[in-house]
LUMGU-555680 format. One record per atom (N, C-alpha, C): residue number from 1; atom name; chain; residue in three letters; x, y, z. Coordinates in nm, 3 decimals. Example, Ala and Ser with C-alpha at 12.3 -4.5 7.8 and 13.67 -1.06 7.14 Angstrom:
<lozas>
@i:1, at:N, ch:A, aa:ALA, x:1.319, y:-0.569, z:0.780
@i:1, at:CA, ch:A, aa:ALA, x:1.230, y:-0.450, z:0.780
@i:1, at:C, ch:A, aa:ALA, x:1.320, y:-0.330, z:0.780
@i:2, at:N, ch:A, aa:SER, x:1.285, y:-0.225, z:0.708
@i:2, at:CA, ch:A, aa:SER, x:1.367, y:-0.106, z:0.714
@i:2, at:C, ch:A, aa:SER, x:1.290, y:0.003, z:0.787
</lozas>
This chain:
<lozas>
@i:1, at:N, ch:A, aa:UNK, x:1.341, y:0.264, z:-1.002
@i:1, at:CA, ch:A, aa:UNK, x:1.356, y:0.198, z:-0.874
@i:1, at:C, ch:A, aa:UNK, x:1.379, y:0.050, z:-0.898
@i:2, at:N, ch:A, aa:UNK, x:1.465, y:0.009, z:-0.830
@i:2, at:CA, ch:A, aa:UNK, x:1.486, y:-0.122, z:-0.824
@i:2, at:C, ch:A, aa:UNK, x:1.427, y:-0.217, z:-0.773
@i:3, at:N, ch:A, aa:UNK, x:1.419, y:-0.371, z:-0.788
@i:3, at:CA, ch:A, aa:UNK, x:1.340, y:-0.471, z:-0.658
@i:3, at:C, ch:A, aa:UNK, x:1.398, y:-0.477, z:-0.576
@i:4, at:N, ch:A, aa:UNK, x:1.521, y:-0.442, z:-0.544
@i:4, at:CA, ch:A, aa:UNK, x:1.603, y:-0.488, z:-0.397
@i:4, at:C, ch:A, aa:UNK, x:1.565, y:-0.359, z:-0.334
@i:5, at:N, ch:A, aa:UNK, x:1.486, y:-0.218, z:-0.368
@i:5, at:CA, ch:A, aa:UNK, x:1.454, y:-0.136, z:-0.285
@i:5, at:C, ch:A, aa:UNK, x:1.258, y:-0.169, z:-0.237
@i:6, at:N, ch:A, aa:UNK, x:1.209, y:-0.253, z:-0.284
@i:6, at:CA, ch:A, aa:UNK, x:1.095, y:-0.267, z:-0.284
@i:6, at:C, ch:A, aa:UNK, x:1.082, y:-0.323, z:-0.137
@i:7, at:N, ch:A, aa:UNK, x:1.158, y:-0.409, z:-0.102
@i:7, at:CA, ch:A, aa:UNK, x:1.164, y:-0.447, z:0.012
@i:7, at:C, ch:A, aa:UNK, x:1.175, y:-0.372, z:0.180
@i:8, at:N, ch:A, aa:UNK, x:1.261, y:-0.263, z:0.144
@i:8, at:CA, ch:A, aa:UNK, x:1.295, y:-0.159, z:0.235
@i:8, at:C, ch:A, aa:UNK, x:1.154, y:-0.074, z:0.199
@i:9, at:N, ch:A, aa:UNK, x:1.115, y:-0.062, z:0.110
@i:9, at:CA, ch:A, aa:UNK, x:0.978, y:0.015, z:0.130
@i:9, at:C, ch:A, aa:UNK, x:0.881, y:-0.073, z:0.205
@i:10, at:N, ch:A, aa:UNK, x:0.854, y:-0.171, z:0.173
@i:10, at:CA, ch:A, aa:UNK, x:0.759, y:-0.245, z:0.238
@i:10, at:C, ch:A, aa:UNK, x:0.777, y:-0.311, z:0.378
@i:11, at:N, ch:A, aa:UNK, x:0.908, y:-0.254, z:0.438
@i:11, at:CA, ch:A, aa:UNK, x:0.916, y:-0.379, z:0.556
@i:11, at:C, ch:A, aa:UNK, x:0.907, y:-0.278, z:0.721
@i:12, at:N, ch:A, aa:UNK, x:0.814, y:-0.268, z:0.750
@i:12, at:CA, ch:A, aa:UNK, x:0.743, y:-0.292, z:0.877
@i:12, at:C, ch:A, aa:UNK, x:0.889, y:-0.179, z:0.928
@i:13, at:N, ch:A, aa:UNK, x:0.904, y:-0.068, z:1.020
@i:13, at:CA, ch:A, aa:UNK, x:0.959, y:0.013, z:1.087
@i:13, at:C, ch:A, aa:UNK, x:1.091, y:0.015, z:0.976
@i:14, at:N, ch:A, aa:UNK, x:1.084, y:0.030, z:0.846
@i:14, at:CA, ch:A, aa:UNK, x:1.203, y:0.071, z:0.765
@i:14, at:C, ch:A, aa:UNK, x:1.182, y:0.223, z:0.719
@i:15, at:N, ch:A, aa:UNK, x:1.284, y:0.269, z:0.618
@i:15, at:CA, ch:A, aa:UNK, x:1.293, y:0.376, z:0.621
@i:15, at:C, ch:A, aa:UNK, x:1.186, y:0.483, z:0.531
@i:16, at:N, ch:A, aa:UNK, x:1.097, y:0.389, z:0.515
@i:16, at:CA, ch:A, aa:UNK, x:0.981, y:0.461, z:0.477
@i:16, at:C, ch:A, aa:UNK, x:0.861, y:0.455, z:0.575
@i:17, at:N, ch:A, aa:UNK, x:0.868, y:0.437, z:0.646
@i:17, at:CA, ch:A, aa:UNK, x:0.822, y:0.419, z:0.761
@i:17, at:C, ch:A, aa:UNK, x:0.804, y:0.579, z:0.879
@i:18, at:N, ch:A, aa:UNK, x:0.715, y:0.591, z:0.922
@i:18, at:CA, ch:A, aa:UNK, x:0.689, y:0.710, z:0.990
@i:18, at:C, ch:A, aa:UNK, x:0.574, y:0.690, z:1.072
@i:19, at:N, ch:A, aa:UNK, x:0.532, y:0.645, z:1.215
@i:19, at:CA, ch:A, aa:UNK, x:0.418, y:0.615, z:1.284
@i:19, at:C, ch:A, aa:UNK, x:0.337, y:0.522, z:1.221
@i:20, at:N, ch:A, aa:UNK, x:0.194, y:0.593, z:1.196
@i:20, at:CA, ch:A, aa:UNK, x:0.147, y:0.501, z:1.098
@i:20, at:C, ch:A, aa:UNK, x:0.154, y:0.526, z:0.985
@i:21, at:N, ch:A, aa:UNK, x:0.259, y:0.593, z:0.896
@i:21, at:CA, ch:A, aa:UNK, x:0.242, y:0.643, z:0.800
@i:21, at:C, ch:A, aa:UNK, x:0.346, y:0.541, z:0.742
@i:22, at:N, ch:A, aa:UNK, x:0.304, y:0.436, z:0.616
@i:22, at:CA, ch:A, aa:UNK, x:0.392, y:0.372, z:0.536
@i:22, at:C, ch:A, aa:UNK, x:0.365, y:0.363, z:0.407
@i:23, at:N, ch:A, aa:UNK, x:0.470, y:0.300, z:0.312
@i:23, at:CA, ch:A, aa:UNK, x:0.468, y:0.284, z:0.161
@i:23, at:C, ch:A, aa:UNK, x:0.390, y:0.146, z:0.169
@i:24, at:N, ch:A, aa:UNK, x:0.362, y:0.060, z:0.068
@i:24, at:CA, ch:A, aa:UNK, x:0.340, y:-0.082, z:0.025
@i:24, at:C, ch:A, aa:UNK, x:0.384, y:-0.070, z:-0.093
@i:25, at:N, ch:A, aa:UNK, x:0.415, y:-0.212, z:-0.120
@i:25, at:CA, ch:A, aa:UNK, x:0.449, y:-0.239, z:-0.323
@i:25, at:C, ch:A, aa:UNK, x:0.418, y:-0.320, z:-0.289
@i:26, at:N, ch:A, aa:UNK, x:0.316, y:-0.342, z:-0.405
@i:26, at:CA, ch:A, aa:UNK, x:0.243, y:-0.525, z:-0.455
@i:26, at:C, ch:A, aa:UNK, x:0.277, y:-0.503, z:-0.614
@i:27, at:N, ch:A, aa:UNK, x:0.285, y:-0.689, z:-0.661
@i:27, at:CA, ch:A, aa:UNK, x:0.290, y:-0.739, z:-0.721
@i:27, at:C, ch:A, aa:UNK, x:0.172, y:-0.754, z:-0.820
@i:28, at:N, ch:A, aa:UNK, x:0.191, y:-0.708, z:-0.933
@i:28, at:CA, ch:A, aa:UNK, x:0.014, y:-0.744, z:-1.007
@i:28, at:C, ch:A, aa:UNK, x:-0.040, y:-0.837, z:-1.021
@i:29, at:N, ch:A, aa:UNK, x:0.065, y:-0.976, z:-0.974
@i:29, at:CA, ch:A, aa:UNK, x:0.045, y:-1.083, z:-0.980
@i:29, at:C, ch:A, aa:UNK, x:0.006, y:-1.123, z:-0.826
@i:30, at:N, ch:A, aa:UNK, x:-0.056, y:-1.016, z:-0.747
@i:30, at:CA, ch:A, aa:UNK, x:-0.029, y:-1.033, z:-0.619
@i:30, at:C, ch:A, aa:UNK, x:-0.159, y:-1.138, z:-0.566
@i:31, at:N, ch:A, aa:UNK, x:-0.168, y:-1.160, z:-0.423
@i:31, at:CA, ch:A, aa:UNK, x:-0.246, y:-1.245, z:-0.342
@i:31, at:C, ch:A, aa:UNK, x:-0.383, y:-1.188, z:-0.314
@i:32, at:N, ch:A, aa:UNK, x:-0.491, y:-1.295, z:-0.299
@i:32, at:CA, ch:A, aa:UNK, x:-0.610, y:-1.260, z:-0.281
@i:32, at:C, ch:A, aa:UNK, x:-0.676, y:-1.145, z:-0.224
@i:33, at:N, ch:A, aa:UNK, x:-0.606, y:-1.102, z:-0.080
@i:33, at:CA, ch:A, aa:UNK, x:-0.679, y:-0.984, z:-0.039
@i:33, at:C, ch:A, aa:UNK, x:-0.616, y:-0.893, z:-0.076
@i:34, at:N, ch:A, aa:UNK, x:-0.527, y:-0.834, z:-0.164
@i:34, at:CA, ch:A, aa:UNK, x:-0.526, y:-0.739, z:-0.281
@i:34, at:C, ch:A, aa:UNK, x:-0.565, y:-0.751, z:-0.392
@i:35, at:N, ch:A, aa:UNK, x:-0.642, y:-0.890, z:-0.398
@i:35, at:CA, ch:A, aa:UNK, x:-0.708, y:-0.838, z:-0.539
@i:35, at:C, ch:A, aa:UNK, x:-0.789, y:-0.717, z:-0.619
@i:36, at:N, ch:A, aa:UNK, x:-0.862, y:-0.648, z:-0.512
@i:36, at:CA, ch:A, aa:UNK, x:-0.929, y:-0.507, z:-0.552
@i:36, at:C, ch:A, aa:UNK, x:-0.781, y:-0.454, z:-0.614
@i:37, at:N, ch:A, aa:UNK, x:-0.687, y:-0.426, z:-0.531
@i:37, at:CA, ch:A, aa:UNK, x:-0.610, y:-0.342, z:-0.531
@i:37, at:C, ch:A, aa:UNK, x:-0.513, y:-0.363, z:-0.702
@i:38, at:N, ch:A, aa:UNK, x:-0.510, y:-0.451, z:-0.712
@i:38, at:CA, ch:A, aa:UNK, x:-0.440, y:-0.472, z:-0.816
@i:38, at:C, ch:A, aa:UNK, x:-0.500, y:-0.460, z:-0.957
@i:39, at:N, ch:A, aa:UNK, x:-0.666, y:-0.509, z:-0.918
@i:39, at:CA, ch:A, aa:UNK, x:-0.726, y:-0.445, z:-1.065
@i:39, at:C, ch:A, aa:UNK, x:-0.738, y:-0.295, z:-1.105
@i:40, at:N, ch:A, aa:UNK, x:-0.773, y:-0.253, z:-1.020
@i:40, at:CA, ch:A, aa:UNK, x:-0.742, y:-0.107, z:-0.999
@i:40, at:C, ch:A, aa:UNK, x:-0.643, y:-0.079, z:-1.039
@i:41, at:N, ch:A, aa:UNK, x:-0.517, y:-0.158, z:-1.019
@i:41, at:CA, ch:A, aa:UNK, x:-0.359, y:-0.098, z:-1.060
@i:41, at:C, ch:A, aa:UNK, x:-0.360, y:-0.122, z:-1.202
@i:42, at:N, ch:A, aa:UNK, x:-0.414, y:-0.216, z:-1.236
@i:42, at:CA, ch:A, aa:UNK, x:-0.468, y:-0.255, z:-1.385
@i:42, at:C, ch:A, aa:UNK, x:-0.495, y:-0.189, z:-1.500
@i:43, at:N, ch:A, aa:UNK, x:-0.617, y:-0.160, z:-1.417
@i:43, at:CA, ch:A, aa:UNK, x:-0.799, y:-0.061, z:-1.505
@i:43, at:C, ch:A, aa:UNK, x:-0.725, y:0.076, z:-1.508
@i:44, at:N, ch:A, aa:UNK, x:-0.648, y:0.132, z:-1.393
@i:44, at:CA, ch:A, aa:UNK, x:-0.577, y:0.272, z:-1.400
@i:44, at:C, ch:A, aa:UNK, x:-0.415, y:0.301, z:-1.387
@i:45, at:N, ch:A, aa:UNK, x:-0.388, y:0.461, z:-1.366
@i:45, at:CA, ch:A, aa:UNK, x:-0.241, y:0.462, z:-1.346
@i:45, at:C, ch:A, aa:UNK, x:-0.236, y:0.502, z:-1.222
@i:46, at:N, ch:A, aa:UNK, x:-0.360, y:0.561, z:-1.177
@i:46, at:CA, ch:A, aa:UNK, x:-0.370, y:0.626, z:-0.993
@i:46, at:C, ch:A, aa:UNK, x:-0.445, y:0.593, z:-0.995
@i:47, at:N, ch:A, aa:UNK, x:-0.512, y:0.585, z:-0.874
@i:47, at:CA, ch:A, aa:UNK, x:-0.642, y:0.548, z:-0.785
@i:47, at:C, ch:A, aa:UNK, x:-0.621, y:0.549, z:-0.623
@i:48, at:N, ch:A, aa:UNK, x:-0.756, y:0.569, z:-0.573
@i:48, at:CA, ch:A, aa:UNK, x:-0.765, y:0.578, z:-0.443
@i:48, at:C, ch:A, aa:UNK, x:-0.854, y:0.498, z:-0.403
@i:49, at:N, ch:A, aa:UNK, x:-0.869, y:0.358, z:-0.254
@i:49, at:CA, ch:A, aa:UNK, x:-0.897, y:0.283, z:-0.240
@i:49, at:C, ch:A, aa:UNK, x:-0.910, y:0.310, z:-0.100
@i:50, at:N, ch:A, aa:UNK, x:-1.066, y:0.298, z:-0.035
@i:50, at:CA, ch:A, aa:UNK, x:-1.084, y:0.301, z:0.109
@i:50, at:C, ch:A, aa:UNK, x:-1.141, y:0.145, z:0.159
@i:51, at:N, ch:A, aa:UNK, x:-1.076, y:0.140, z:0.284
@i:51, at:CA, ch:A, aa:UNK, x:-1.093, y:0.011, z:0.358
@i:51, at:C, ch:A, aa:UNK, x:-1.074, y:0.006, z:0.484
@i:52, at:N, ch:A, aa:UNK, x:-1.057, y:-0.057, z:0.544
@i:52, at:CA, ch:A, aa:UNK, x:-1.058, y:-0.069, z:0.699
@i:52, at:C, ch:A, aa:UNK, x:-0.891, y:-0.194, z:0.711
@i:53, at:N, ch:A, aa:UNK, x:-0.834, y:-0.108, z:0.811
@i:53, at:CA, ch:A, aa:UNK, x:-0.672, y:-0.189, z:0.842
@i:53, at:C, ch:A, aa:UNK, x:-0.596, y:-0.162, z:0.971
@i:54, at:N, ch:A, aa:UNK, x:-0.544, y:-0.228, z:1.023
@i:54, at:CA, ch:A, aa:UNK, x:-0.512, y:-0.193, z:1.168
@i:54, at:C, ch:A, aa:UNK, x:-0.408, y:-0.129, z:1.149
@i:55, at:N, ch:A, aa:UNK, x:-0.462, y:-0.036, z:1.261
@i:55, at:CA, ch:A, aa:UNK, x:-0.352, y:0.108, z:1.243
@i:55, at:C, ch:A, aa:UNK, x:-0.270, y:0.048, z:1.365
@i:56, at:N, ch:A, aa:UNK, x:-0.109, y:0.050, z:1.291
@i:56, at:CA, ch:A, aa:UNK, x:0.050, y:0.016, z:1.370
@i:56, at:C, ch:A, aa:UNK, x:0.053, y:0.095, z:1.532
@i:57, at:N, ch:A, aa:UNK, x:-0.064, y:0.181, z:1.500
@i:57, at:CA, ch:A, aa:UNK, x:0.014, y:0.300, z:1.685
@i:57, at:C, ch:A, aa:UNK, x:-0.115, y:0.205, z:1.694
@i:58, at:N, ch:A, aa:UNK, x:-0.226, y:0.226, z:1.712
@i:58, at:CA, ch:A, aa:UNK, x:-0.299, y:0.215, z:1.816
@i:58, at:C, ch:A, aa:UNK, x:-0.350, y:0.034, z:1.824
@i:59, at:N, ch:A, aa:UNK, x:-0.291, y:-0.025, z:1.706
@i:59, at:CA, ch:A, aa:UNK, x:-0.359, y:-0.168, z:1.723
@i:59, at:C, ch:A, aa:UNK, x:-0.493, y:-0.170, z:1.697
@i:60, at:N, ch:A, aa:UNK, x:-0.605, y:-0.081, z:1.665
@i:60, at:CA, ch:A, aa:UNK, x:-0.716, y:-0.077, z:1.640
@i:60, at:C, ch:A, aa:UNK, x:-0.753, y:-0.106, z:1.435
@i:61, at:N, ch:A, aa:UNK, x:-0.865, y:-0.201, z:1.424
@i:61, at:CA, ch:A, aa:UNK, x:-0.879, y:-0.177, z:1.273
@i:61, at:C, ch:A, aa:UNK, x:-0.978, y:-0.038, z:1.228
@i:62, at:N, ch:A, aa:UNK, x:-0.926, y:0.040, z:1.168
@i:62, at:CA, ch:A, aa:UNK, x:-0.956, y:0.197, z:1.129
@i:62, at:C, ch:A, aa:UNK, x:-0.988, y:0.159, z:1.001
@i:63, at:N, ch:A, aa:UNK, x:-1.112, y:0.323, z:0.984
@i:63, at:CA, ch:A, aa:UNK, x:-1.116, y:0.341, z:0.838
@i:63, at:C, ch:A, aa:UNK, x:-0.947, y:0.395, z:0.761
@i:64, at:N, ch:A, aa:UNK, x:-0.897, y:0.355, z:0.639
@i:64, at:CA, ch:A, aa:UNK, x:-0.773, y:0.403, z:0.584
@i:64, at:C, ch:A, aa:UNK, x:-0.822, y:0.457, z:0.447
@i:65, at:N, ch:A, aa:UNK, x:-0.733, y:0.507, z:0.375
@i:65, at:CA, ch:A, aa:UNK, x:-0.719, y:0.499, z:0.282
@i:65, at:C, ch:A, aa:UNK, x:-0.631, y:0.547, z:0.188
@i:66, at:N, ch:A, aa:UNK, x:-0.588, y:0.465, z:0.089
@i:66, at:CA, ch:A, aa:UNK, x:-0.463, y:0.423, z:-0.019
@i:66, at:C, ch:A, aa:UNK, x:-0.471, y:0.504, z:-0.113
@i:67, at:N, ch:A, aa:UNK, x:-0.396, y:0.594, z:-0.153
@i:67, at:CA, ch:A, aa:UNK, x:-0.340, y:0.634, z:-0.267
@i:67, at:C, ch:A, aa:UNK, x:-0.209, y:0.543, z:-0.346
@i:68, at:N, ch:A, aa:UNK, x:-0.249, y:0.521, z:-0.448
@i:68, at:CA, ch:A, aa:UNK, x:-0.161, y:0.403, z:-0.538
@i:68, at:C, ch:A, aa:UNK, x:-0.149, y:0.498, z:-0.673
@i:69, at:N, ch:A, aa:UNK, x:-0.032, y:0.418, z:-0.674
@i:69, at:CA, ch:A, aa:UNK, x:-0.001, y:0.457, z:-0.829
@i:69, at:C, ch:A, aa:UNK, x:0.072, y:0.344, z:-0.928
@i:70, at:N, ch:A, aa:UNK, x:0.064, y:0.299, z:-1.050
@i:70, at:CA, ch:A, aa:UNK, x:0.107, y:0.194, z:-1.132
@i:70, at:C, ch:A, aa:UNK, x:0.236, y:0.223, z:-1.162
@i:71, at:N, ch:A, aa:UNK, x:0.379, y:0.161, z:-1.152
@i:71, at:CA, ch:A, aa:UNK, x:0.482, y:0.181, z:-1.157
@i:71, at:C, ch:A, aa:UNK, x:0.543, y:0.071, z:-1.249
@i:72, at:N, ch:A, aa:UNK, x:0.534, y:0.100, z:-1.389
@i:72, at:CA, ch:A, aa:UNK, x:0.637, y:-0.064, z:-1.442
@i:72, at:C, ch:A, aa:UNK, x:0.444, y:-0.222, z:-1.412
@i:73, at:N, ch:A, aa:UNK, x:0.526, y:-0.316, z:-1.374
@i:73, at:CA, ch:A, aa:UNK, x:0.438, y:-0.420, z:-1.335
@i:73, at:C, ch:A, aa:UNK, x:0.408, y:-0.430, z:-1.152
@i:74, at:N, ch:A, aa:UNK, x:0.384, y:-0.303, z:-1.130
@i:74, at:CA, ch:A, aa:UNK, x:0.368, y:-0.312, z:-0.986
@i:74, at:C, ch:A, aa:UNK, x:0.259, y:-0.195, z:-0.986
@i:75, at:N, ch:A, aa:UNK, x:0.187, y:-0.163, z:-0.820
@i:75, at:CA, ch:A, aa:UNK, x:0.125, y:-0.090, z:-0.784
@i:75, at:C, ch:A, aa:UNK, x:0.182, y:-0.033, z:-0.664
@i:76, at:N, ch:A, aa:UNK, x:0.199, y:0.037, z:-0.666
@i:76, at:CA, ch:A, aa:UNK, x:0.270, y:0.183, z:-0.529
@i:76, at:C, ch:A, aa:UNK, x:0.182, y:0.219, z:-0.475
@i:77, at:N, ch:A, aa:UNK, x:0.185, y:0.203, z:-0.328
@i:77, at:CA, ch:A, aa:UNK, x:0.085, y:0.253, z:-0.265
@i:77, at:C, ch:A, aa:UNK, x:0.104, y:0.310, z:-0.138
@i:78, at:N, ch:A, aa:UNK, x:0.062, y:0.423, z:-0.085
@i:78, at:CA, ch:A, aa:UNK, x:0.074, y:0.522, z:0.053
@i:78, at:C, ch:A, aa:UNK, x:-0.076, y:0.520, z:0.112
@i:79, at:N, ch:A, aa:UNK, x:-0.054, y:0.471, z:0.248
@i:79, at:CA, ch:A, aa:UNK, x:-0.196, y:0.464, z:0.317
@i:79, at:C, ch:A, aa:UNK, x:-0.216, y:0.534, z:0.445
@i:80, at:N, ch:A, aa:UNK, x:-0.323, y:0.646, z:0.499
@i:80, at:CA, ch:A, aa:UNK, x:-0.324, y:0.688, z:0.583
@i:80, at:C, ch:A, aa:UNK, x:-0.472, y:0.677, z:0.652
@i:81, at:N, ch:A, aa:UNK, x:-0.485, y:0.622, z:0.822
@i:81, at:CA, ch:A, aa:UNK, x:-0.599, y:0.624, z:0.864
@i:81, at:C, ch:A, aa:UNK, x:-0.632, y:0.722, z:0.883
@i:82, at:N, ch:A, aa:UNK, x:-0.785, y:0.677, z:0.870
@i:82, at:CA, ch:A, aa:UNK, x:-0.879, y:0.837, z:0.849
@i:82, at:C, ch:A, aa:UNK, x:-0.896, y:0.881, z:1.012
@i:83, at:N, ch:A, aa:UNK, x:-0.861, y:0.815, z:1.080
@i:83, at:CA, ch:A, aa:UNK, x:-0.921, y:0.860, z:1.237
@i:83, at:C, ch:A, aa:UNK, x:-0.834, y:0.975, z:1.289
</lozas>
């Protein structure tokens, strides 16, 4: 996969996109409130990560949680609220 597709995964009603159901790609070099997420992408090659994130339909912050996987120098990740 390329970086010019990383973007279309990550961008808000694109084609990975399905209700609340979306992709993310971070950077291992990524920003503070992924830091869990990225050591994890680190320490493993999968992992699963629960947290609380506002779910896109209802506007409410929900329990979620991330299935990731280490791809190259990135972390792949699919998140679904638990509600």
């Amino acid at each position: 996969m390329t970086h010019t597709r990383w973007a279309e995964i990550s961008r808000k009603g694109g084609a990975f996109t399905d209700r609340d159901l979306y992709r993310v790609v971070y950077g291992l070099d990524g920003k503070a409130f992924v830091e869990e997420r990225i050591e994890l992408g680190r320490a493993r090659p999968t992992f699963r990560q629960d947290h609380t994130f506002t779910n896109a339909v209802s506007r409410k912050v929900e329990p979620e949680q991330m299935y990731c996987k280490r791809l190259d120098d990135t972390v792949v990740c699919g998140g679904v609220h638990k509600n």
